[in-house]
PASEBA-1860 file (N, C-alpha, C; in nm, 3 decimals):
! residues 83
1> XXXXXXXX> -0.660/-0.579/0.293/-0.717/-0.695/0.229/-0.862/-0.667/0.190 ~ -0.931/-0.584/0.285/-1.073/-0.544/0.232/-1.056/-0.475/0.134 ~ -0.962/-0.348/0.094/-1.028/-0.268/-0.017/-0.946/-0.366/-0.110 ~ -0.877/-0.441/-0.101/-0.879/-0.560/-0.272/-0.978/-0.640/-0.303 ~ -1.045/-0.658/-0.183/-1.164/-0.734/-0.219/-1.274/-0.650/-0.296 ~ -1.296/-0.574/-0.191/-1.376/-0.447/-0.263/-1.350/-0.387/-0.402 ~ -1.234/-0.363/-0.432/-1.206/-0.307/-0.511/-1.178/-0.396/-0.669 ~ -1.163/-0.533/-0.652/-1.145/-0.610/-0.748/-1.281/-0.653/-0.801
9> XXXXXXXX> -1.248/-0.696/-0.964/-1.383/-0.741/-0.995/-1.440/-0.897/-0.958 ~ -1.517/-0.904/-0.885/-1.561/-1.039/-0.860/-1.503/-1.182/-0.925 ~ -1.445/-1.181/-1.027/-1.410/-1.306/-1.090/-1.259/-1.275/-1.085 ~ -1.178/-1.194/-1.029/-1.065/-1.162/-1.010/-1.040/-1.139/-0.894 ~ -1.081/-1.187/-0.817/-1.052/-1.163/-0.655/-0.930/-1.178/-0.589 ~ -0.909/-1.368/-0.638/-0.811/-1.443/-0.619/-0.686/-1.378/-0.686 ~ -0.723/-1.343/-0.802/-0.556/-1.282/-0.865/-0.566/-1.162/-0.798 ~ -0.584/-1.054/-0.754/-0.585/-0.940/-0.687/-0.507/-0.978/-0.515
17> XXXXXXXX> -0.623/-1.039/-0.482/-0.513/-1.118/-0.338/-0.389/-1.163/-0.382 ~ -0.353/-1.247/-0.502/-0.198/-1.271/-0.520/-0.158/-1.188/-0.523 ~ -0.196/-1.095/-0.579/-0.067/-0.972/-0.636/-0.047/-0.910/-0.528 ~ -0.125/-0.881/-0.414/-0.092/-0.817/-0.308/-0.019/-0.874/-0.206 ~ -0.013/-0.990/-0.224/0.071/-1.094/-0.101/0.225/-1.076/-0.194 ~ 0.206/-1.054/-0.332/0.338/-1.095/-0.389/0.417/-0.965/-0.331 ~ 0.344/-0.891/-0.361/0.367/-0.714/-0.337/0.477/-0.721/-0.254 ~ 0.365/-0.760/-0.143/0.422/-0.784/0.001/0.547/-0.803/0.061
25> XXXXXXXX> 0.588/-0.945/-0.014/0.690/-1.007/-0.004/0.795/-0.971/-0.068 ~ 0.801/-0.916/-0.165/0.892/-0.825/-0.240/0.933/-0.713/-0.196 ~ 0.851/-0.679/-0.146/0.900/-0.562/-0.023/0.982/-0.601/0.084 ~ 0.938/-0.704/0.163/1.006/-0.717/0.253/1.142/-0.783/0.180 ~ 1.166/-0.792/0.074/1.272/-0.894/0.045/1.372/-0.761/-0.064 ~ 1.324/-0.678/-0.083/1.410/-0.544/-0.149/1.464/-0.458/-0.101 ~ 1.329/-0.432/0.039/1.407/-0.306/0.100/1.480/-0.341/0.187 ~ 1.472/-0.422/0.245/1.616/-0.376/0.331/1.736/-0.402/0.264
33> XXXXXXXX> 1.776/-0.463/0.150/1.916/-0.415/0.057/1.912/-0.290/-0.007 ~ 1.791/-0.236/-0.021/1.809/-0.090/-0.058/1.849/-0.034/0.088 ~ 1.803/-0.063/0.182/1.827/0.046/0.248/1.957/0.024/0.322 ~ 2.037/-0.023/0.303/2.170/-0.092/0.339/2.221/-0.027/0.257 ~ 2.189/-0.032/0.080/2.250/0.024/-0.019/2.311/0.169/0.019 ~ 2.162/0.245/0.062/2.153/0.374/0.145/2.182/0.387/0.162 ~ 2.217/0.335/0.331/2.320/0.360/0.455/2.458/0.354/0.441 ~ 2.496/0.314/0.318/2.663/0.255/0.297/2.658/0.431/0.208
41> XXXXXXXX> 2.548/0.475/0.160/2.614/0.572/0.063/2.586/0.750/0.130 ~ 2.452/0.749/0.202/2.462/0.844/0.280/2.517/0.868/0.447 ~ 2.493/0.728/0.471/2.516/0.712/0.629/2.436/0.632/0.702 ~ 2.411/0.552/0.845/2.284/0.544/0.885/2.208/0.647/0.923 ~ 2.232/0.790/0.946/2.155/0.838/1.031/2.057/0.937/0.891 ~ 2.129/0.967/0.803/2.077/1.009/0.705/1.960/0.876/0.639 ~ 1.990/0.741/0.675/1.903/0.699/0.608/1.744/0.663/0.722 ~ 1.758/0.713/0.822/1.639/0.709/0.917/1.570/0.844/0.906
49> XXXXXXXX> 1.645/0.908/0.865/1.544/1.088/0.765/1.526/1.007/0.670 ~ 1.589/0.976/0.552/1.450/0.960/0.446/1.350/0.888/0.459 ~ 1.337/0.742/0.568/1.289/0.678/0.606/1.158/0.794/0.675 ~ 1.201/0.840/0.771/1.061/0.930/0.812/1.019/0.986/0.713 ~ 1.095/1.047/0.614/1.035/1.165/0.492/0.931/1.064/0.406 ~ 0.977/0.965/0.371/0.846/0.817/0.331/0.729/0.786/0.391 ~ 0.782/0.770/0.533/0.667/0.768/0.570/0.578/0.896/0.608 ~ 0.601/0.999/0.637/0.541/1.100/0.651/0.463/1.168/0.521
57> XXXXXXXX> 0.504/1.090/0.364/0.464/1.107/0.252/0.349/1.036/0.202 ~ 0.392/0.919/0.284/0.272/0.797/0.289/0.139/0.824/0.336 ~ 0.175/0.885/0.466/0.060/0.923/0.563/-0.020/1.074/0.462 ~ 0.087/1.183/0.436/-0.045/1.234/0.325/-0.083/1.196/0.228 ~ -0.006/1.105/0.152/-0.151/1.044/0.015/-0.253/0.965/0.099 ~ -0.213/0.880/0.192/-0.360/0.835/0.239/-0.474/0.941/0.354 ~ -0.387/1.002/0.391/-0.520/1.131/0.434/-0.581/1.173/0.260 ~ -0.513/1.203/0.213/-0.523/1.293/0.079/-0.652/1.203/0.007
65> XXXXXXXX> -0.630/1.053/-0.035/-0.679/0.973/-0.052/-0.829/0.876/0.004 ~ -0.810/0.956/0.127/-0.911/0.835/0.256/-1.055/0.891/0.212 ~ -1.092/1.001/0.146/-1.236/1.070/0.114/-1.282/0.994/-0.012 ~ -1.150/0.967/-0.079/-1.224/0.908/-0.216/-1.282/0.754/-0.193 ~ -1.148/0.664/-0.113/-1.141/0.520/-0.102/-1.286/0.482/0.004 ~ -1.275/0.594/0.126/-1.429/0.569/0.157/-1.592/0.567/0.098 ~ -1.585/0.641/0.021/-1.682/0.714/-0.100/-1.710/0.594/-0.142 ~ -1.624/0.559/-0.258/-1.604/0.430/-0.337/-1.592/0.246/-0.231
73> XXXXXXXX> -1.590/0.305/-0.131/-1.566/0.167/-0.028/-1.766/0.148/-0.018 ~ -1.809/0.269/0.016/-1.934/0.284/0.080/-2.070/0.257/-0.084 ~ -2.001/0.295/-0.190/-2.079/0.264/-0.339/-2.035/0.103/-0.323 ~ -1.985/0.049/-0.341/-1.912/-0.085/-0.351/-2.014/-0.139/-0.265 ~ -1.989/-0.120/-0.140/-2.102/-0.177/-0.006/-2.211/-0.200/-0.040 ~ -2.281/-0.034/-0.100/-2.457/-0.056/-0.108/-2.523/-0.123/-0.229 ~ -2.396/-0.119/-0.338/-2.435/-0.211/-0.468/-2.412/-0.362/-0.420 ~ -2.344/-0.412/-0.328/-2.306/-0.540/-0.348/-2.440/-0.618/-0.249
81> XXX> -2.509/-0.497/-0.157/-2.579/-0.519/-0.065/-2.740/-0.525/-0.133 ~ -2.751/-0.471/-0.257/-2.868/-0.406/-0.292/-2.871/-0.514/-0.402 ~ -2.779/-0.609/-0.455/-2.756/-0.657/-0.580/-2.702/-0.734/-0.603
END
């Protein structure tokens, strides 16, 4: 919720928070028929590997990612602090 704040432009805050709550909820309301979809077509146990392979994909774009979003978290900070 911070880096939407951060990251949105001041007069768009509010639509930025929607879109991320909508996000949200769409997620929780897709995947698990996808992943049912899954499980009916590879198996369950095959679908708790791709499930780790996601998340283990997840976790390197945001290592991969965490140098820039801090960078830009910490410019964001000292302009909003200075200005």
């Amino acid at each position: 919720m911070t880096l939407v704040y951060l990251f949105s432009p001041p007069e768009r805050i509010g639509e930025a928070i929607g879109l991320r709550i909508m996000a949200l909820n769409l997620g929780k309301s897709v995947f698990p028929v996808l992943a049912g979809l899954l499980g009916n077509w590879i198996g369950a146990g095959s679908t708790i590997w791709c499930l780790a392979a996601f998340a283990a994909g997840g976790c390197g774009y945001a290592g991969a990612a965490a140098r820039t979003v801090l960078s830009r978290m910490k410019a964001l900070r000292d302009a909003k602090i200075d200005g």
